[in-house]
C-alpha positions in Angstrom: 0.0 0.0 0.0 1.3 3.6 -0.9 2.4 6.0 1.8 1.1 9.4 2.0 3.6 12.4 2.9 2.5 16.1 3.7 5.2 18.5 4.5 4.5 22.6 5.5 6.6 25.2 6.0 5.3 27.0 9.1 7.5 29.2 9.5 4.8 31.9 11.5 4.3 29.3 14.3 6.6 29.5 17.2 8.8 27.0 17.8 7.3 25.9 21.2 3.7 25.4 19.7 5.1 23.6 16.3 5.2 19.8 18.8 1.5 20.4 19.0 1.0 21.4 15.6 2.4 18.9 14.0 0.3 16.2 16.3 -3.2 18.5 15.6 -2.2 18.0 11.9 -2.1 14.3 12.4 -5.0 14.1 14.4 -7.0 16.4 11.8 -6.3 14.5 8.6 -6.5 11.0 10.3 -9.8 11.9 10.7 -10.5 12.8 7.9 -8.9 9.7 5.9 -11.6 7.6 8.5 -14.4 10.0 7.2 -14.3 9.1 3.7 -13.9 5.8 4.4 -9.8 5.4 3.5 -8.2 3.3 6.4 -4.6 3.3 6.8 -1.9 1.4 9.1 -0.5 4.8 10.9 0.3 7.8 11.2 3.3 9.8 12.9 3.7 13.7 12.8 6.3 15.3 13.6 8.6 18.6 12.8 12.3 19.0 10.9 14.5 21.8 11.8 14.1 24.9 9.2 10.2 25.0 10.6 8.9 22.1 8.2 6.1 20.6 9.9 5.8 16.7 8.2 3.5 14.0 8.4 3.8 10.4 7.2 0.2 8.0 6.6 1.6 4.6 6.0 -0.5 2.1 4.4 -3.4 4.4 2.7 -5.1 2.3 0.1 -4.4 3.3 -3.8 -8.0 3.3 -4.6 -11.5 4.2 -2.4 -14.0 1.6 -2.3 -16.9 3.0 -5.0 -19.7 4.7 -3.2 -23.3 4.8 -5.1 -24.9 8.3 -4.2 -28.4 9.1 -5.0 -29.3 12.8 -5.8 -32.8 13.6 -5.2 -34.1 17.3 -6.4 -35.5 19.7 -4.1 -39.2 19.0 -2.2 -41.7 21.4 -4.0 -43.9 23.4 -1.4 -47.1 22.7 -1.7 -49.5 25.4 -0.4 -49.2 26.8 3.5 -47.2 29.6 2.8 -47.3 30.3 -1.0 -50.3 32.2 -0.8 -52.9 29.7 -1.8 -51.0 29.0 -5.0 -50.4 25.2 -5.4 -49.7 23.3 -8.6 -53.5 23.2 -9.4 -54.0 26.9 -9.4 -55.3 29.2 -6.9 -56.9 27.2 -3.1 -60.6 26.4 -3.5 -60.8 28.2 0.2 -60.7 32.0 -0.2 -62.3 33.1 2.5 -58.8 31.8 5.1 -56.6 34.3 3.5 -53.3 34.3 5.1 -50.6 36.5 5.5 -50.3 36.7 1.9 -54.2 38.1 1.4 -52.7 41.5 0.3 -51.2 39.8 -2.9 -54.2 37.6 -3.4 -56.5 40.8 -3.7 -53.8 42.7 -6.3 -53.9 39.6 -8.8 -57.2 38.6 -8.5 -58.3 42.4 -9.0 -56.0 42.7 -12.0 -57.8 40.0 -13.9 
């Protein structure tokens, strides 16, 4: 299995903080790998002189397992607050006129 390196120059973090930086990095895109379903063996962060903060994923497989995702499109709202107006035309009940019963009265008296 293919090993995965990520080095970064951090040069604006103090060097007292980079010990914990470089182990929040692991923990971060360990994570991560388990999120989208990519196991691996390890992991090890550490940091190099010159401010390189480095960490090694051994054992991260070449290829993800396929996933199947089904998309569905949008719910359509279906008449308690769109004014009365549902995919049949206006409500059959006029006389409950909700919020909406000033826009209601401008289209039906511009017809």
């Amino acid at each position: 299995m293919p090993d995965l390196l990520l080095e970064f120059l951090s040069e604006e973090i103090p060097a007292r903080m980079q010990a914990r930086a470089a182990e929040d990095l692991r923990k971060l895109v360990t994570d991560r790998l388990v999120a989208a379903g990519l196991a691996y063996e390890g992991a090890q962060g550490f940091r190099r002189r010159r401010s390189v903060l480095t960490l090694s994923v051994h054992g991260v497989p070449a290829r993800q397992p396929d996933i199947k995702e089904v998309k569905r499109p949008p719910r359509r709202r279906t008449g308690k607050r769109d004014c009365g107006i549902s995919e049949g035309g206006w409500a059959s009940n006029r006389s409950k006129m909700p919020r909406c019963s000033r826009i209601r009265k401008a289209i039906s008296t511009s017809r």
